[in-house]
Structure formats: C-alpha cells, structure tokens
C-alpha positions as CSV (number, residue, x, y, z in Angstrom):
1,X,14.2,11.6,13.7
2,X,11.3,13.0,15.5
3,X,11.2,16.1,13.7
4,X,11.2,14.2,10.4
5,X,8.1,12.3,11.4
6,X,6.6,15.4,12.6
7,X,7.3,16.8,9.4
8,X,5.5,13.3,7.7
9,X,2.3,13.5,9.3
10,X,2.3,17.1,9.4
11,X,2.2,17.3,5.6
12,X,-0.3,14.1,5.6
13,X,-2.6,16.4,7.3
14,X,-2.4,19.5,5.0
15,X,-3.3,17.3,2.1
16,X,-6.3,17.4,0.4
17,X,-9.1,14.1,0.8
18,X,-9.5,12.4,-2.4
19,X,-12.1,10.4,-3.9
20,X,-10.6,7.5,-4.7
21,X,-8.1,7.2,-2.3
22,X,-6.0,3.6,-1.6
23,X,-7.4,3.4,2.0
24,X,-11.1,4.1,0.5
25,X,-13.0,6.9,2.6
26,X,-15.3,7.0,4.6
27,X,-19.5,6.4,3.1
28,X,-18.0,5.9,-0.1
29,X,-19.1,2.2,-0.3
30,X,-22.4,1.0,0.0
31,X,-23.5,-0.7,3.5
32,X,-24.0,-4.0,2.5
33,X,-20.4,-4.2,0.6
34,X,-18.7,-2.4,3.9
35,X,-20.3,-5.5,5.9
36,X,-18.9,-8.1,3.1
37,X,-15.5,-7.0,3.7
38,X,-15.7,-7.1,7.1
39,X,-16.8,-10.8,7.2
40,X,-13.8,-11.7,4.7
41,X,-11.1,-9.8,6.8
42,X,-12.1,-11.0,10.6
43,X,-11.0,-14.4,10.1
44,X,-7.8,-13.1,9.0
45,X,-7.7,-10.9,11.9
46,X,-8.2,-13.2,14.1
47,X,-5.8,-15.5,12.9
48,X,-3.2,-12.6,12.9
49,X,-3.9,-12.3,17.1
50,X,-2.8,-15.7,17.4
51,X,0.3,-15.3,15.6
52,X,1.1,-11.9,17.2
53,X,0.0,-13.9,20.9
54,X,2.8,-16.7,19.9
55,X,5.6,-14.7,17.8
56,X,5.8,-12.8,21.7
57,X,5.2,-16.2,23.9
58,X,8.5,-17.7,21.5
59,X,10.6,-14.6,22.4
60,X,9.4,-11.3,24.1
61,X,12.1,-9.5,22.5
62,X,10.1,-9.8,19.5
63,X,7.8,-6.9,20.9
64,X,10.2,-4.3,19.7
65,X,10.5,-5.6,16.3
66,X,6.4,-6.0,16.3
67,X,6.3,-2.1,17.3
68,X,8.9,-1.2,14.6
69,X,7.1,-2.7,11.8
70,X,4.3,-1.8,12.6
71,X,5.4,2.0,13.2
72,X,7.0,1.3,9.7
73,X,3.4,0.2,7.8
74,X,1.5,3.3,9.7
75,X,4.1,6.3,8.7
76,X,4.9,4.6,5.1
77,X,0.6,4.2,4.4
78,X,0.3,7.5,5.3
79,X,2.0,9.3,3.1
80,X,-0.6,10.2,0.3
81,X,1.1,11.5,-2.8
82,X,-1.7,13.1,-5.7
83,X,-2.3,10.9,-8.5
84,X,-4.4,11.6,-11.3
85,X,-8.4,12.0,-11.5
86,X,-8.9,12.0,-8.3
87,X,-7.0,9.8,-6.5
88,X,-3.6,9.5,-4.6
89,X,-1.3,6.8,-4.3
90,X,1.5,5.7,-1.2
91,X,3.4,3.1,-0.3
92,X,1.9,0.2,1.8
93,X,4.8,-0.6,4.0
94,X,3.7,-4.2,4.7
95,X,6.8,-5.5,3.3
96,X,9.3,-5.6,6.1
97,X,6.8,-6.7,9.2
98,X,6.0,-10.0,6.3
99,X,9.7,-10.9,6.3
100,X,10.2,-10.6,9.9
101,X,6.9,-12.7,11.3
102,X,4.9,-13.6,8.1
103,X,1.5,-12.6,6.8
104,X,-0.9,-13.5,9.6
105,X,0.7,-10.8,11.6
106,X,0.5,-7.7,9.5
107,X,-3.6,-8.1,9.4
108,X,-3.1,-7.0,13.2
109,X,-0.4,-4.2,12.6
110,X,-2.0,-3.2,9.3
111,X,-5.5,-3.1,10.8
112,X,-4.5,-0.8,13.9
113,X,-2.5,1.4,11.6
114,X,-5.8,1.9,9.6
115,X,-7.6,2.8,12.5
116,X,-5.4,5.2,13.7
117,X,-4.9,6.7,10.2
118,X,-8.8,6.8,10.0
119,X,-9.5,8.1,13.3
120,X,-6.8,10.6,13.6
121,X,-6.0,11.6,10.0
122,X,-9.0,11.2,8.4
123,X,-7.2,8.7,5.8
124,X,-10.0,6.3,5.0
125,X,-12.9,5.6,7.1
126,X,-14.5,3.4,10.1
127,X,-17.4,1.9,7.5
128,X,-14.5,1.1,4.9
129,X,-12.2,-0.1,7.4
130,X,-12.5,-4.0,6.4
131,X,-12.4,-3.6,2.6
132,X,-9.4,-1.6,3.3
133,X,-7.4,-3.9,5.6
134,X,-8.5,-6.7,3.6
135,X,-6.8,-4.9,0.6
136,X,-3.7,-3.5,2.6
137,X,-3.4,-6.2,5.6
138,X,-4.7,-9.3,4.1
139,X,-4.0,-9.6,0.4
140,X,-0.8,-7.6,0.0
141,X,1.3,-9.1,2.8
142,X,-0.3,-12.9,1.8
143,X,0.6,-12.1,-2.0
144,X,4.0,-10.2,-0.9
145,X,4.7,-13.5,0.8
146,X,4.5,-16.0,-1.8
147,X,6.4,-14.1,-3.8
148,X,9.7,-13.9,-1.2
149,X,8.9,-17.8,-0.8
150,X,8.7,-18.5,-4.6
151,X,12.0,-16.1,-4.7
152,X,13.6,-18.4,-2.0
153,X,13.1,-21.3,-4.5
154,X,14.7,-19.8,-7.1
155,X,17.9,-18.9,-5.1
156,X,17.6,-15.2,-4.7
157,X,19.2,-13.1,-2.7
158,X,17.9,-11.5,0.5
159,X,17.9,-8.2,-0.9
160,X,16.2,-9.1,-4.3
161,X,13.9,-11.7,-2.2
162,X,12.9,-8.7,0.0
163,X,12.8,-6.4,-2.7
164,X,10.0,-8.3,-4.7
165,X,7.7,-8.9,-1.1
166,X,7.5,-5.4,-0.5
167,X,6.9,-4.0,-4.8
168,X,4.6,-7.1,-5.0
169,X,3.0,-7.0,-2.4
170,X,2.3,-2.6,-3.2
171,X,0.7,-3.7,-6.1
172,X,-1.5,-6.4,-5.2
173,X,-3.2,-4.2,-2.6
174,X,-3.6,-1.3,-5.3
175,X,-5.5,-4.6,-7.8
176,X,-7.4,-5.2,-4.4
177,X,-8.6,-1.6,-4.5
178,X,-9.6,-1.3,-8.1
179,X,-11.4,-4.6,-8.1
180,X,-13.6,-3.6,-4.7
181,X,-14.3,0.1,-6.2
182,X,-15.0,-1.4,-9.6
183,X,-17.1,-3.8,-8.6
184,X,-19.4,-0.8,-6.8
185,X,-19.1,1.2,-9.4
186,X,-19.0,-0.8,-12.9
187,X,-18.2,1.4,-15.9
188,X,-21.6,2.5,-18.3
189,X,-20.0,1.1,-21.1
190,X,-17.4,-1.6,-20.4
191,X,-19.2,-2.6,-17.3
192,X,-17.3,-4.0,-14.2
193,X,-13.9,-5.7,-15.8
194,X,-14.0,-1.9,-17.8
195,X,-14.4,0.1,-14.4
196,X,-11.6,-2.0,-12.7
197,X,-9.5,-2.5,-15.8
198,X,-9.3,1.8,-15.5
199,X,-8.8,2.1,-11.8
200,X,-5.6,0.0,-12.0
201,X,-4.7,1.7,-14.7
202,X,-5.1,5.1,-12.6
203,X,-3.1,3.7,-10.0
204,X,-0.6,2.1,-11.8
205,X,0.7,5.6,-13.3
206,X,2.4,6.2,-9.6
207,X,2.5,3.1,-7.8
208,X,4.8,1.4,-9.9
209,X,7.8,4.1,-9.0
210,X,5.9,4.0,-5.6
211,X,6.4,1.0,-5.3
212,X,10.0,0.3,-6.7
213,X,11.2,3.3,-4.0
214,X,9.0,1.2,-1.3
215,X,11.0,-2.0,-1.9
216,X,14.0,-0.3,-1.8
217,X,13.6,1.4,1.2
218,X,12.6,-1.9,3.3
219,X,15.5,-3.8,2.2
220,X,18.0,-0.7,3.2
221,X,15.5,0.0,6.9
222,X,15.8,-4.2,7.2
223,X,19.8,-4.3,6.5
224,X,19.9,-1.4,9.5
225,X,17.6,-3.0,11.8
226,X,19.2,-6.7,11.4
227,X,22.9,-5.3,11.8
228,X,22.0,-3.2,15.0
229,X,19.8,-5.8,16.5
230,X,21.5,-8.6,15.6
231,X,18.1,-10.3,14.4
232,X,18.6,-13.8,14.9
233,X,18.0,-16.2,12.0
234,X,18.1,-13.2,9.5
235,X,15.0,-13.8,6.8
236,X,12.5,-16.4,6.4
237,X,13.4,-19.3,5.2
C-alpha cells in the first residue's frame, strides 16, 4: 500500500505543469479575482471547522474516518492525467468524505489537501488557493450532495446514490473551473459564455470517464471501509 502511493505521487511529480490545470496555478488569475474567491470560500471554511469541531465532539472515533477521507480527496486530486490544449484533468475525490459527514466538512479536508498539493507538489498555487477550494471544496461536495439527497428521494440504492455524489459532484467542480477561467479570460469572438462554453468542453473530453471511474471507486473504497469498520448508521439519510 505504501509503495503504491509512493508510486502515485511519485509520478504526480514527474508530470509536467499545465496551463489550465483543474487546481488553477499559481499567478494565473489576476489579484483582484484571487481576493474574490477568497471572500466567497471563507465563510464556507469556516462553517466546515464547526462541523469538523462537532462531527469529533459527537464521536472521536470519527477522527479516523475524517483522516481517511481526507487522505482519499488529497491522493485522488492529485493525480493529474494530460488532457488536451493544455490542460489536465483528475478525479476530485470529494465524494466519499460528503457521504460520511456532509458538505461543510470537505471545505476543511479539501482546503488542506490543496495546500499541501500546492506547497509540496506544485499543483496549483497559494494566490489561487480560494478559487480553487471554492471550485473543489465548496461547489462539488455541496452540488454532489444534493444530488445523493435528491437520489434518496427517489429510492436509489446506496451504491447508485453514492455513485451520482461522487460523478456529479467531479463535474460540477470542472463547470466551476471553466466559469472562473472564462470569466478572466472571455473568448475575442464569443466573449465570456464563448470562453467558458469551450473550457468545459476541453474538460469534459476526460472528465466524464474520469469521473464515471471516480464514482466507481468510492462506492467500492466506501463498501470496504463500512464492512471493516462497521460504520454505524451506514449513509446519510
């Protein structure tokens, strides 16, 4: 197991920095828009640390299943796979720490996964930090959740339930991305709508598959972890 992770952030390293990269890099938004996104995500965060203080004040068991999801967002985001004109696509692994605790949480885990990614693997940047957890830790995990709850509603299955958080919840930080680039940089001809209309269209080409392996994988690594641990409760209800 070690090896194999060893092996995961070795070859994160080796690969090249892109342009347009999911966790957007550092300097590549202007100043101003770095400090916008900053000032949407910190309420969010800040909300999270509340949860995070009161999931581990209910149980403090809940620690280890805090630490696993949250290794599970940081090795799963950092997997950068080439896409196409410059960019690269990965998965977002906010899917399984959202059905164990809820969205609040995973702007903490996400957020310190992004830091670490930033400072230590030069995956995205300290400037771009907040449009990038507000992308990944904020939007994603709140969108993932509505659609397990809305799922829930209509009587799906755990798996499929979990399935949909996870793919859903991929693709709405990837539509995140493409609408905080295009707005900085709006297309010559089709202006704005036209420069984030393409960027999703970029992403799109890997993260659907991305995704659909993503959501797979997090209801096969929750179905482990809730048989070993004999999570109480199983998902949200």
């Amino acid at each position: 197991m070690q090896l194999g992770v060893a092996g995961i952030l070795l070859t994160t390293l080796m690969l090249p920095k892109k342009a347009y990269a999911m966790h957007i890099m550092e300097g590549f938004l202007p100043m101003g828009w770095c400090i916008f996104w900053y000032i949407a995500f910190l309420p969010f965060f800040i909300y999270g640390l509340m949860s995070v203080k009161r999931i581990v004040k209910e149980n403090k068991q809940n620690k280890v299943l805090l630490a696993l999801s949250g290794a599970f967002i940081f090795i799963l985001s950092a997997l950068k796979i080439p896409s196409v004109t410059g960019s690269t696509s990965h998965p977002t692994g906010v899917g399984l720490g959202t059905t164990f605790f809820g969205p609040a949480v995973i702007s903490v885990l996400g957020t310190i996964c992004l830091l670490f990614q930033a400072l230590f693997l030069a995956h995205g940047g300290i400037t771009t930090l907040g449009a990038n957890a507000f992308s990944m830790a904020v939007v994603g995990p709140f969108v993932g959740y509505g659609i397990y709850k809305l799922m829930k509603k209509m009587n799906a299955s755990d798996a499929v339930s979990l399935f949909m958080c996870a793919f859903i919840a991929d693709l709405a930080t990837y539509l995140t991305t493409s609408i905080q680039l295009g707005i900085v940089f709006p297309d010559p001809a089709t202006g704005m709508v036209g420069s984030i209309t393409k960027f999703m269209g970029i992403f799109l080409l890997t993260q659907i598959p991305i995704g659909i392996a993503e959501g797979l994988l997090t209801v096969i690594t929750y179905n482990l972890l809730t048989s070993s641990m004999k999570v109480e409760g199983g998902l949200l209800q």
